[in-house]
C-alpha positions in Angstrom: 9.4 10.2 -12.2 7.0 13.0 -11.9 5.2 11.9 -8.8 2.9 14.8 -8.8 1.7 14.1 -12.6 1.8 10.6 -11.7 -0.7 11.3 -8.8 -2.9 13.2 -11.4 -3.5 10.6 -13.6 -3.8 7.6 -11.7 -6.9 10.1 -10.2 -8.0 10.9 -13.5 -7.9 6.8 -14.9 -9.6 5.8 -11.5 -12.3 8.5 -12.3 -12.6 6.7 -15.5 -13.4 3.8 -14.2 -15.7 4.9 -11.8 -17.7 6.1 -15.4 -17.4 2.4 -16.3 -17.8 0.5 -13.3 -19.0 2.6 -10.6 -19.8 0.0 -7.7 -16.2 -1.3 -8.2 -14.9 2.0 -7.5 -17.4 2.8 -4.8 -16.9 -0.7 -3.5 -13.0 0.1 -2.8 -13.6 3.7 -1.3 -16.2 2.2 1.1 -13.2 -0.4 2.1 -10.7 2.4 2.2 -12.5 4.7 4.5 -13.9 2.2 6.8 -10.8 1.6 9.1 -10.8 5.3 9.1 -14.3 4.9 11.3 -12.9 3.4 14.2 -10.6 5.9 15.4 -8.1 3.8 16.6 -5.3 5.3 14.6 -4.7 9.1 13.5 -4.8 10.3 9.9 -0.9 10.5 9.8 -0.2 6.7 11.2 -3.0 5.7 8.7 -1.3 7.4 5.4 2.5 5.7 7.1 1.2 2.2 6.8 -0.3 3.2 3.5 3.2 4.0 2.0 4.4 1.1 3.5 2.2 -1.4 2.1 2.3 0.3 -1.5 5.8 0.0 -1.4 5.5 -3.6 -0.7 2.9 -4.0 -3.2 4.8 -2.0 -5.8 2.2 0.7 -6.1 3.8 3.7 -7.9 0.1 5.5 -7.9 -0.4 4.4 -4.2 3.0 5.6 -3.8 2.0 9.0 -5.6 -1.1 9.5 -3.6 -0.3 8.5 -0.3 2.9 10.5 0.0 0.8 13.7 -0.4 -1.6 12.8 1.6 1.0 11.9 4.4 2.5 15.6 3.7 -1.6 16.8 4.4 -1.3 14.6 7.2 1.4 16.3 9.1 4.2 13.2 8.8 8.1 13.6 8.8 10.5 12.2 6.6 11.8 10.3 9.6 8.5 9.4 10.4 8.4 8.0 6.1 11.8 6.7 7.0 10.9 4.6 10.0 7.5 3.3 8.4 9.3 2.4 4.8 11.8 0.4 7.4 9.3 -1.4 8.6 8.2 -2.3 4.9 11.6 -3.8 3.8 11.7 -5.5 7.2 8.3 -7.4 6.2 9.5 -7.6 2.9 12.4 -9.8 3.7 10.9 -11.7 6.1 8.0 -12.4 3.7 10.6 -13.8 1.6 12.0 -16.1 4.0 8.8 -17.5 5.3 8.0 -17.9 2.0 11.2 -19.8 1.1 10.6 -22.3 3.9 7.0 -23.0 1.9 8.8 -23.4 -1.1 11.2 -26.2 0.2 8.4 -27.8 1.7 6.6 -27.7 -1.7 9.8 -29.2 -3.6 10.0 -32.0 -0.5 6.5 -32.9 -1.6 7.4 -33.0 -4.9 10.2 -34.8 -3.9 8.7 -37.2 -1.7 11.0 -36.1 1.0 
């Protein structure tokens, strides 16, 4: 994949939907930057989590933007490295909390 192209137009398509729906698009940039407002975490830790969640959500144009921004941002590939482990950690373990739900769905189902 050409993650730099990829980057590009998932800009350009959101900029086309601003043109449509503007406040849904102004509505998510005002959610994006407000954690930013606090402080509490620098612009490097902020972009890590981002790459971790997009790869949990399966976000090849979060993936695509929030790389570069993590390069801007002054991050490692370690630093990636650690943060994406942290991702398939929470991944799994999404999984297997969520397999304990679904056994209790199927003993309700069950009667059990």
């Amino acid at each position: 994949m050409d993650w730099n192209k990829n980057r590009t137009d998932a800009l350009s398509k959101v900029s086309e939907l601003a043109k449509l729906t503007p406040d849904t698009v102004k509505g998510y940039m005002t959610a994006s930057g407000a954690g930013s407002k606090t402080g509490q975490l620098d612009e490097k830790t902020r972009q890590l989590i981002s790459l971790a969640v997009a790869v949990t959500t399966r976000c090849d144009g979060c993936i695509s933007i929030h790389s570069n921004e993590a390069v801007k941002a002054g991050a490692t590939r370690g630093e990636l490295a650690e943060a994406l482990g942290v991702a398939v950690a929470m991944n799994a373990g999404a999984a297997l909390v969520y397999s304990s739900r679904a056994l209790d769905a199927f003993d309700a189902s069950t009667g059990a």
